[in-house]
C-alpha positions in Angstrom: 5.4 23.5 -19.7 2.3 25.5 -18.7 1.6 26.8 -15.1 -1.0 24.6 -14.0 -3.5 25.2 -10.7 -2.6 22.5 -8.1 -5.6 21.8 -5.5 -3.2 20.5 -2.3 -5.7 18.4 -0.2 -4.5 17.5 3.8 -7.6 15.5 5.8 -6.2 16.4 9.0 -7.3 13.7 12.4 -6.1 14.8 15.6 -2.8 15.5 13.6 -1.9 19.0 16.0 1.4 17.8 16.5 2.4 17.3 13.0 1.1 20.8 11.4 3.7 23.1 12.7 6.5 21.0 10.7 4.0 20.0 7.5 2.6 23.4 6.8 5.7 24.7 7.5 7.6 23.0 4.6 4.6 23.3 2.7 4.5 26.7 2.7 8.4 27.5 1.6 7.5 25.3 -1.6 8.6 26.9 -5.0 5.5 26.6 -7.1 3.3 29.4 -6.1 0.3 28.7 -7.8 -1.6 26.9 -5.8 -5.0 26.4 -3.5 -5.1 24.3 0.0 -7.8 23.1 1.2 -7.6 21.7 4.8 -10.3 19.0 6.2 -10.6 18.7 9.4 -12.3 14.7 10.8 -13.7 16.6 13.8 -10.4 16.5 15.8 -10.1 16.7 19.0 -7.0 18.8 19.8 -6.7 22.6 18.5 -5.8 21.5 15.0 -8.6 23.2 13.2 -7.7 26.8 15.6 -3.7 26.5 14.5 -4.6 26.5 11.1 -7.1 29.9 11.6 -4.4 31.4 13.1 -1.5 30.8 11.9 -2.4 29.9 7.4 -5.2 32.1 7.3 -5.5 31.9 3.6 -6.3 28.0 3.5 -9.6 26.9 3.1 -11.5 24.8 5.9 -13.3 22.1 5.8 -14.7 21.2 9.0 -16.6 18.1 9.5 -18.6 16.7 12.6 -17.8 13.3 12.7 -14.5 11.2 11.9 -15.6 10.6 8.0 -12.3 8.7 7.3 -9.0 9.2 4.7 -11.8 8.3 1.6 -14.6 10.2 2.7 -12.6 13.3 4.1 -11.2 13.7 0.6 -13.6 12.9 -1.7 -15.5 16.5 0.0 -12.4 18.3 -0.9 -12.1 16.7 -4.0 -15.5 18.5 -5.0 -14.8 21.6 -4.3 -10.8 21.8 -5.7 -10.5 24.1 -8.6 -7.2 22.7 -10.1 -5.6 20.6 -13.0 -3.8 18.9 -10.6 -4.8 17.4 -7.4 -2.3 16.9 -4.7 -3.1 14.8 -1.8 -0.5 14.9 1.3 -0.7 13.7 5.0 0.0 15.6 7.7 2.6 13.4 9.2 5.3 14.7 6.0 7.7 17.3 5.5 8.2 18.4 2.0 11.3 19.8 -0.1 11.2 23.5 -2.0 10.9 21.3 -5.1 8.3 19.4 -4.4 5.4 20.9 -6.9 8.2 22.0 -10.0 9.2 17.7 -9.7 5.9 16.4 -10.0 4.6 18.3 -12.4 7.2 17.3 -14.6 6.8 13.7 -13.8 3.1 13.5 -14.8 3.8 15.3 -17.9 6.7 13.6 -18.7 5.1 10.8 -20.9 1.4 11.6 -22.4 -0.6 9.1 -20.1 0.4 9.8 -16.9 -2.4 9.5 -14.4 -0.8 9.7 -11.2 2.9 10.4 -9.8 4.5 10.0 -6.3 8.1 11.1 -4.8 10.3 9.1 -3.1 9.1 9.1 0.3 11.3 8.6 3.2 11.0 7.2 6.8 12.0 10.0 9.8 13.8 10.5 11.8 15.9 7.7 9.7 16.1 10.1 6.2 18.6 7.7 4.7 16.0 5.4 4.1 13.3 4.6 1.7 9.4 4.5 3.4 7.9 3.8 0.3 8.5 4.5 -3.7 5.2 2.5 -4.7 4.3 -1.2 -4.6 4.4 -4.0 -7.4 1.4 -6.6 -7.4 2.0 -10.3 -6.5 -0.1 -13.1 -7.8 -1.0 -13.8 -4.0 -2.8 -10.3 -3.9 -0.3 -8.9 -1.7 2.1 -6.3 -2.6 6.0 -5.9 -3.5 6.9 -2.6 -1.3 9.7 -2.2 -3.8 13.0 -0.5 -1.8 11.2 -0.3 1.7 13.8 0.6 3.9 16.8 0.3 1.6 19.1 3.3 1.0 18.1 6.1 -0.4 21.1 6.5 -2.6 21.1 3.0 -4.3 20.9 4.0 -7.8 17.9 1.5 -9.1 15.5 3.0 -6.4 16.3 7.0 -8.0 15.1 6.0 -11.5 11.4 6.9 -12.8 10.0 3.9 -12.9 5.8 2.5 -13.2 4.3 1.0 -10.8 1.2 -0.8 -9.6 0.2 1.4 -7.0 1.3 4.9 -5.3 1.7 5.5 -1.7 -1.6 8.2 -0.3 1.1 10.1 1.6 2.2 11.9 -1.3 0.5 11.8 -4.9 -0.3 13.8 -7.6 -3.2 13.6 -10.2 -4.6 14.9 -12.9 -8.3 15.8 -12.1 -9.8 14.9 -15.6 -8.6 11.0 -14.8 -10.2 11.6 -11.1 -13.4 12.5 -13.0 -13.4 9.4 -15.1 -12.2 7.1 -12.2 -13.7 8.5 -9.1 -11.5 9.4 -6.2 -11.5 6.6 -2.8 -14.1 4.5 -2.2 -16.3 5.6 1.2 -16.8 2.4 2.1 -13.0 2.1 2.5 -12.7 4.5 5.6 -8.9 3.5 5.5 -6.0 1.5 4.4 -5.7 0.1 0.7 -7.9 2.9 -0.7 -5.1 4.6 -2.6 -3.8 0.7 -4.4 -8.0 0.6 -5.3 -7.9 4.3 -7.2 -4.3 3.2 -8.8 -5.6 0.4 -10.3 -9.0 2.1 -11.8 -6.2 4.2 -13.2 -4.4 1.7 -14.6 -7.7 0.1 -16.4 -8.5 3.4 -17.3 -6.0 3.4 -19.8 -3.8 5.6 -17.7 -0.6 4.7 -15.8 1.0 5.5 -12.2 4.6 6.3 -11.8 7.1 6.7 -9.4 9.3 10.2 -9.9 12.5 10.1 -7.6 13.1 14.3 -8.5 11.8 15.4 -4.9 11.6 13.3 -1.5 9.0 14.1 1.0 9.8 12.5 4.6 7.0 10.7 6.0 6.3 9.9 10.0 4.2 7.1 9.2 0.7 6.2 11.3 0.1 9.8 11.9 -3.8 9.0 12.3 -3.7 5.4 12.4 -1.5 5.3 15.3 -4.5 6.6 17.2 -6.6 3.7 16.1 -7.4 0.2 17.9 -5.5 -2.3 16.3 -7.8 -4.7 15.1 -10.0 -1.9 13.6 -6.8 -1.3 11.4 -6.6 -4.3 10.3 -9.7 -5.3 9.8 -10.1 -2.5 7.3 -6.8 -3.1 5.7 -7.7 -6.9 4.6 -11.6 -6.3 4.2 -10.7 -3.3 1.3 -8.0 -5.5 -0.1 -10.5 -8.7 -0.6 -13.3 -5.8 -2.0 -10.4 -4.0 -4.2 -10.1 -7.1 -6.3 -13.5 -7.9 -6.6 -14.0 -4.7 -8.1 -11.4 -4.1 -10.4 -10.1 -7.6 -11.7 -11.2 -9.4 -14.7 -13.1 -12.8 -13.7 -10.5 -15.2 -14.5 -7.7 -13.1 -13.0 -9.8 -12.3 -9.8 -11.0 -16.3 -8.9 -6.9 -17.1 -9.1 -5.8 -14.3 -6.9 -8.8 -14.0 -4.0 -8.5 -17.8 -3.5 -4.8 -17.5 -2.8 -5.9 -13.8 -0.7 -8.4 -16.4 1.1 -5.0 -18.9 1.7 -2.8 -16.3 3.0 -5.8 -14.8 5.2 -5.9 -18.2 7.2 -2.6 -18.8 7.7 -2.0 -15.2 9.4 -5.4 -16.1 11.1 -3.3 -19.2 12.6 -0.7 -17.3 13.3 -2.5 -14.7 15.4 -4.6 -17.2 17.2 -1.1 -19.2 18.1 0.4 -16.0 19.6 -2.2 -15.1 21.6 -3.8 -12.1 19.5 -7.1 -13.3 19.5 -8.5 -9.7 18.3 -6.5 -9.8 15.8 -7.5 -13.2 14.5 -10.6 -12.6 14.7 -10.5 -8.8 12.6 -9.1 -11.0 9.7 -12.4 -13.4 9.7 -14.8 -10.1 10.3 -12.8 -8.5 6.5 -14.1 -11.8 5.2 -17.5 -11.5 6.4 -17.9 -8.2 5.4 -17.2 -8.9 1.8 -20.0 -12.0 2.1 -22.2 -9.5 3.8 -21.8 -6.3 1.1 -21.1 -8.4 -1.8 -24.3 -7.4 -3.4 -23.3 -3.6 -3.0 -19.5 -4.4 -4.3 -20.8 -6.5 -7.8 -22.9 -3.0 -8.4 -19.7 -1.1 -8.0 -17.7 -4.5 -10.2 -20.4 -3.8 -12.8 -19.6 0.2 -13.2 -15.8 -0.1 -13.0 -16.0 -3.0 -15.9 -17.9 -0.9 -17.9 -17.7 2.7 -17.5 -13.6 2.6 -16.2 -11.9 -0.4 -18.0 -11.0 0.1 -21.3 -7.7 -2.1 -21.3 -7.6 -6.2 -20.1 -5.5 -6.9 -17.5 -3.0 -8.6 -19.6 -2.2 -5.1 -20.9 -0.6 -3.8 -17.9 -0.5 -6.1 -14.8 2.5 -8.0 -16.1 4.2 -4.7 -16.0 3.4 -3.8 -12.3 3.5 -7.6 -11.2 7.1 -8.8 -9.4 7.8 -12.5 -8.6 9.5 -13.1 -5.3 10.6 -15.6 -3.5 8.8 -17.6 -0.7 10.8 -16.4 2.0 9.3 -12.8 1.0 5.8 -14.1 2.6 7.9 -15.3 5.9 9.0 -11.6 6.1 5.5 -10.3 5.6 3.9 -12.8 8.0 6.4 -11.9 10.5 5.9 -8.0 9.9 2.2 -8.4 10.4 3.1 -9.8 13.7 5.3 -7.8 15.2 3.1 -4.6 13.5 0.4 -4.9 16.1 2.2 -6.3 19.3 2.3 -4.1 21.9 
């Protein structure tokens, strides 16, 4: 295996209190040839003066305005020199290994696009935060293993997967090229499920790699945020992600049940009082009426300059059945996600 350049890229917001304990780990790693370049969302706390003083050797990006997870990275993207492009939160803690695993996940089979590690929740380390999502029918997502042990043997097998986790991933930079990094619009939430499916039509696959955990906080800059702005980006990028990237027939099936499921936890929220709430989820519909014009011109790229497989090629593989007590679960979760 050759020695590949990896370009490590952390968009930092307010995130101070997580540095000492990510930089930390991410500087004991094993895999010395690397380049980090640090963004900083014009933070507010002495994030950007930590890193000066204490990692002088990583590059700064330092914006003037809160540009977002899509935005903040798409700058550093630009100016990364490697093969491999790593993007990591701040809110994680990485092992020694972290770099030596990945790499030999995304070369492990020829069309690797993308790999992630098992990610784990913290201070709970015995448990699974994430190890990639399957897609449902409904246009939801399968978090496959979410909170289960880490241990279990079927969650510490490679395995492919619909879409990769943005705490932790690893890329090759020539798919990036062909497939574009987030979209802008995005600002945050869902933005990494909308890149792992241009990979996927791309002709290039995402995969899971349990060699290396990483142990991830969770909400390191989102925690910050209203609530309702959260999730009204989080269900406005997952209506514009399918507009973009399915094929017609697939995409009429699935946004009408999106559409379905978006009402009902409208209901929900307007029964239990969380009237901001209800009313983020009809302001992600609107916004898709609203930009639809803009989306159809990005539709009408990714159909013809990204996809070069149907979607009968690989969503079958990435697509899990469940049963309907699964959506109870996830209705309930949304609920109790945002309550005070």
């Amino acid at each position: 295996m050759h020695n590949p350049l990896v370009s490590i890229i952390i968009v930092n917001w307010n995130g101070r209190r997580f540095l000492e304990a990510c930089l930390g780990s991410l500087s004991k790693i094993k895999y010395k040839n690397t380049e980090i370049i640090f963004v900083d969302n014009a933070s507010k706390d002495d994030s950007v003066s930590y890193v000066k003083k204490h990692y002088p050797k990583i590059k700064l990006i330092i914006n003037t305005k809160n540009l977002g997870f899509a935005e903040g990275h798409d700058k550093a993207f630009k100016k990364s020199k490697g093969e491999l492009v790593l993007i990591l939160s701040t809110d994680t803690t990485v092992e020694e290994n972290l770099l030596e695993e990945l790499i030999k996940g995304i070369y492990s089979e020829e069309n690797i696009g993308a790999v992630m590690p098992k990610l784990l929740m913290y201070p709970k380390t015995n448990l699974i935060d994430s190890i990639g999502s399957f897609f449902l029918d409904s246009g939801s997502l399968y978090h496959f293993g979410r909170e289960k042990n880490r241990e279990i043997l079927i969650y510490n097998k490679p395995m492919k997967i619909y879409s990769a986790k943005g705490a932790c991933m690893l890329f090759q930079k020539d798919v990036l090229k062909k497939t574009g990094l987030f979209d802008k619009d995005y600002f945050a939430y869902f933005e990494e499920t909308d890149l792992c499916h241009r990979i996927w039509l791309s002709g290039k696959s995402v995969l899971y790699w349990p060699g290396t955990s990483v142990c991830h906080v969770g909400a390191g800059a989102s925690g910050q945020m209203v609530k309702a702005f959260i999730q009204f980006h989080a269900f406005k990028n997952r209506i514009c992600t399918y507009i973009k990237n399915l094929s017609l027939g697939k995409l009429i099936k699935v946004v009408g049940l999106t559409m379905l499921c978006y009402q009902v936890i409208f209901i929900l929220y307007i029964l239990t009082g969380k009237f901001d709430m209800a009313l983020a989820v009809q302001k992600s519909i609107i916004w898709n009426v609203w930009h639809l014009k803009e989306t159809l011109k990005k539709r009408k790229f990714v159909q013809s300059k990204i996809r070069i497989i149907s979607d009968n090629n690989f969503l079958p593989k990435v697509t899990r059945k469940v049963r309907m007590s699964y959506y109870y679960h996830l209705f309930k979760g949304s609920l109790a996600q945002y309550e005070d």
